[in-house]
N, CA, C and O atoms as a GROMACS GRO file, in nm:
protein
  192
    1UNK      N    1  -1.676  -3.066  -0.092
    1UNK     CA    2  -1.688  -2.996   0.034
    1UNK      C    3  -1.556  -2.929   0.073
    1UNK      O    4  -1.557  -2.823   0.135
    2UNK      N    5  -1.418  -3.004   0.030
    2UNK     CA    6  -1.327  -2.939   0.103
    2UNK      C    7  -1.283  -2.817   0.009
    2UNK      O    8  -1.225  -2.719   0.058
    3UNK      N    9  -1.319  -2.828  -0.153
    3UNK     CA   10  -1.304  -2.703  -0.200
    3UNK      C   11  -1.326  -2.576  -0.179
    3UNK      O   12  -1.253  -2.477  -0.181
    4UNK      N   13  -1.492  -2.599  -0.147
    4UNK     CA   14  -1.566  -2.474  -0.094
    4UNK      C   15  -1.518  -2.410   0.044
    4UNK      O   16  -1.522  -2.289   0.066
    5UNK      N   17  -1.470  -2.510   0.139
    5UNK     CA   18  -1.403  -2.509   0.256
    5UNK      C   19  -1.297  -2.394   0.200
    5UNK      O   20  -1.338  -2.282   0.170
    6UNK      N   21  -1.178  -2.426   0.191
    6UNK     CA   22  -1.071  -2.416   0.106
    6UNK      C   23  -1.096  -2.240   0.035
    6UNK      O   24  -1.028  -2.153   0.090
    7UNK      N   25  -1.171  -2.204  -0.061
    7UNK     CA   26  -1.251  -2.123  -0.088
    7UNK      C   27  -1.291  -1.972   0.037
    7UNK      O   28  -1.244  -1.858   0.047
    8UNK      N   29  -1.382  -2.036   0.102
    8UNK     CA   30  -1.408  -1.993   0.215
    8UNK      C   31  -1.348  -1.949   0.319
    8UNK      O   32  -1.401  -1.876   0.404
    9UNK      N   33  -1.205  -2.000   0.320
    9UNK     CA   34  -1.131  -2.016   0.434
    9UNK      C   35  -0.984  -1.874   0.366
    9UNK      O   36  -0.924  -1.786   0.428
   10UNK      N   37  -0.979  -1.910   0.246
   10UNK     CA   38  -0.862  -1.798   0.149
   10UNK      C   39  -0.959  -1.673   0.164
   10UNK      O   40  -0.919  -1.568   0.214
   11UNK      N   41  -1.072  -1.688   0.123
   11UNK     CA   42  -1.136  -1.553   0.092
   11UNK      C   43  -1.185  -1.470   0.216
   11UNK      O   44  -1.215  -1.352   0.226
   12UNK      N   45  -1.183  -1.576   0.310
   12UNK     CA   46  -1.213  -1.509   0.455
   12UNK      C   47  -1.117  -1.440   0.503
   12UNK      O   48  -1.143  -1.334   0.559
   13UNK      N   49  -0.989  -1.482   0.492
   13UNK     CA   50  -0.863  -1.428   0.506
   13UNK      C   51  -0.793  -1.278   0.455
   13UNK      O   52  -0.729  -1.189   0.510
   14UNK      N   53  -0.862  -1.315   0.275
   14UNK     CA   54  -0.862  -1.185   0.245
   14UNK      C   55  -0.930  -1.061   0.300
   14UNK      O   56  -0.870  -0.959   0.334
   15UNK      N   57  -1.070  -1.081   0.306
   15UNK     CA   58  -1.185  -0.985   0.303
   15UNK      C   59  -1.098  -0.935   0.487
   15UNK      O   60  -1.080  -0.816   0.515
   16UNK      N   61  -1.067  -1.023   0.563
   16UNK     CA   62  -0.976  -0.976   0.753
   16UNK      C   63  -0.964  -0.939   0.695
   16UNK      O   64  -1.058  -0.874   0.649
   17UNK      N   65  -0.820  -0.934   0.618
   17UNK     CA   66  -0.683  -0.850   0.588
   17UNK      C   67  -0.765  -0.682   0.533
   17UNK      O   68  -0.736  -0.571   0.577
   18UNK      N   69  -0.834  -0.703   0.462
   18UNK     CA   70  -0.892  -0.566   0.376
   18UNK      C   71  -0.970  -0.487   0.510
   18UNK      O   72  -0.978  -0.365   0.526
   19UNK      N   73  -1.024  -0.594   0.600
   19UNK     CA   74  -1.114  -0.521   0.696
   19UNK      C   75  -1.018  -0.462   0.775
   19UNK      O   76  -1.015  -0.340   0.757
   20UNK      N   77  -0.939  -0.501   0.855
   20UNK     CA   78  -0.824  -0.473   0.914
   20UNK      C   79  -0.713  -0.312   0.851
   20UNK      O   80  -0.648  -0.220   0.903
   21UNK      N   81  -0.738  -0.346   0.755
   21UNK     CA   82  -0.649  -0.210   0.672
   21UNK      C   83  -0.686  -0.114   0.629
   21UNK      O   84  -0.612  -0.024   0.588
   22UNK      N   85  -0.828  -0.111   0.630
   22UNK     CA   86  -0.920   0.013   0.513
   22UNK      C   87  -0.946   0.116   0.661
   22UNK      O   88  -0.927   0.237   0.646
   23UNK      N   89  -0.971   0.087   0.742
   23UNK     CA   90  -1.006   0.237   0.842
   23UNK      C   91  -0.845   0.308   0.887
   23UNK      O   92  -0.837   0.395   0.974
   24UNK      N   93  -0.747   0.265   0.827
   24UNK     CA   94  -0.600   0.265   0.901
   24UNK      C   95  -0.583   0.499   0.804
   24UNK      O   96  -0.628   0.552   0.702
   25UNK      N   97  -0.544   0.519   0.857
   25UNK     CA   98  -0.570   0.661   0.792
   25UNK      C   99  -0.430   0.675   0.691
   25UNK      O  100  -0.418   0.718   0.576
   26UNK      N  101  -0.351   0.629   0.768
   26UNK     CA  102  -0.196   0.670   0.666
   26UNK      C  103  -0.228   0.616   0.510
   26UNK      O  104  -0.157   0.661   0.420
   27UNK      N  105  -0.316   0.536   0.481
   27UNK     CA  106  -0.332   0.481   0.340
   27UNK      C  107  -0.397   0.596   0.283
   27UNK      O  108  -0.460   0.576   0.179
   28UNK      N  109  -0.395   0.715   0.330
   28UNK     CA  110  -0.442   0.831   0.241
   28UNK      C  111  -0.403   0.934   0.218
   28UNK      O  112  -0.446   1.032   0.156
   29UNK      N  113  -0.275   0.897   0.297
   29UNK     CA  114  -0.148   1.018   0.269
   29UNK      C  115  -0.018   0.956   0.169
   29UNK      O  116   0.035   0.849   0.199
   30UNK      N  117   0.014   1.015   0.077
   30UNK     CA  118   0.176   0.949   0.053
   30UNK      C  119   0.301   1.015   0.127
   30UNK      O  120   0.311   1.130   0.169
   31UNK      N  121   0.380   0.928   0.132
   31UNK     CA  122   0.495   0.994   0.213
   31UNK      C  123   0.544   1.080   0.165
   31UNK      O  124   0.529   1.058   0.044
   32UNK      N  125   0.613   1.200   0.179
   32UNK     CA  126   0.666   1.335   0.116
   32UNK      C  127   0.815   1.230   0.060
   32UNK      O  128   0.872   1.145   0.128
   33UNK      N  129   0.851   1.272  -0.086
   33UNK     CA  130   0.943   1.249  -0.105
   33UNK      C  131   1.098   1.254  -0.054
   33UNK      O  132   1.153   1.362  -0.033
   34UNK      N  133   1.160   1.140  -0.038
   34UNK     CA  134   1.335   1.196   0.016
   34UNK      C  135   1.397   1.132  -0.043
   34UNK      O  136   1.366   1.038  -0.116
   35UNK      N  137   1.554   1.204   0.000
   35UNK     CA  138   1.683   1.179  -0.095
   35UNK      C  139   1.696   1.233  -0.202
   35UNK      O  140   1.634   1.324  -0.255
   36UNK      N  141   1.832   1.138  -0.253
   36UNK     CA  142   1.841   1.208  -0.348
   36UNK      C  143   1.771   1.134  -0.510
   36UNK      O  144   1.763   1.012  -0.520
   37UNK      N  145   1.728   1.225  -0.624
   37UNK     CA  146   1.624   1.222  -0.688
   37UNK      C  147   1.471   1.191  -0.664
   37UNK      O  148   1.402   1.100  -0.710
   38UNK      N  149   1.440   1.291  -0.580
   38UNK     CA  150   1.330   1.345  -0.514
   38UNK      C  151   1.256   1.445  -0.637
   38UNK      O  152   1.327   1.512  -0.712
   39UNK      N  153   1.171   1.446  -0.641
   39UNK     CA  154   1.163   1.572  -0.789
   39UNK      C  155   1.199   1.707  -0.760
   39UNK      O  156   1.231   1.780  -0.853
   40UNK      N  157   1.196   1.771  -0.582
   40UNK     CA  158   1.213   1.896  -0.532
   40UNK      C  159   1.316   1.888  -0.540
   40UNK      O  160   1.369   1.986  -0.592
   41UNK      N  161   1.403   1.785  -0.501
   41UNK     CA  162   1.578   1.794  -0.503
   41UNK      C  163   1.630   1.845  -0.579
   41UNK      O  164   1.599   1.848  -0.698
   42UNK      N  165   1.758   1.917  -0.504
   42UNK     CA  166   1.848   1.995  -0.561
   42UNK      C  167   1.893   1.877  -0.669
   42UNK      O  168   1.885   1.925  -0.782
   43UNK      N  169   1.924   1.780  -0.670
   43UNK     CA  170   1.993   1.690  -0.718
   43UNK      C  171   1.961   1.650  -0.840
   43UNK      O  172   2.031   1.600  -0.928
   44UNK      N  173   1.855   1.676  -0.835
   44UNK     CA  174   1.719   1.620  -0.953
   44UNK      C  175   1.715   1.723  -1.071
   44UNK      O  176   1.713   1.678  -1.186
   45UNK      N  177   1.712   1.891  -1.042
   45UNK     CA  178   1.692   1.963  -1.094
   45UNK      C  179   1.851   2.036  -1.205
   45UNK      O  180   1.953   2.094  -1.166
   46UNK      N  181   1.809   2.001  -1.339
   46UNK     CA  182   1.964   2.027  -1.438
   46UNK      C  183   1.970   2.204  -1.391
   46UNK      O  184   1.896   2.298  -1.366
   47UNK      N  185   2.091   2.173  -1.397
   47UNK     CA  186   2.181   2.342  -1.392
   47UNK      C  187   2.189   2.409  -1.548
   47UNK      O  188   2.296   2.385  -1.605
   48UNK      N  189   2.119   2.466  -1.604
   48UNK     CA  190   2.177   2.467  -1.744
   48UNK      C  191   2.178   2.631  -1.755
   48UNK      O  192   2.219   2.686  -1.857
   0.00000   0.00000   0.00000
């Protein structure tokens, strides 16, 4: 009994956490790259 408990109680936790995070919108943007070695960066790009 206390396994299934146990079980029940981790996976309930998970499935919040996923419910909680999946309507959030920023998880469908990536952040625009910064600094330096950025792939647009000047920094990044050889001078040859």
């Amino acid at each position: 009994m206390i396994d299934a408990l146990s079980l029940l109680v981790s996976h309930g936790a998970i499935l919040l956490a996923a419910w909680r995070l999946l309507p959030r919108a920023d998880l469908d943007r990536d952040p625009d790259p910064q600094g330096p070695g950025a792939p647009d960066s000047p920094e990044s790009r050889a001078d040859a």
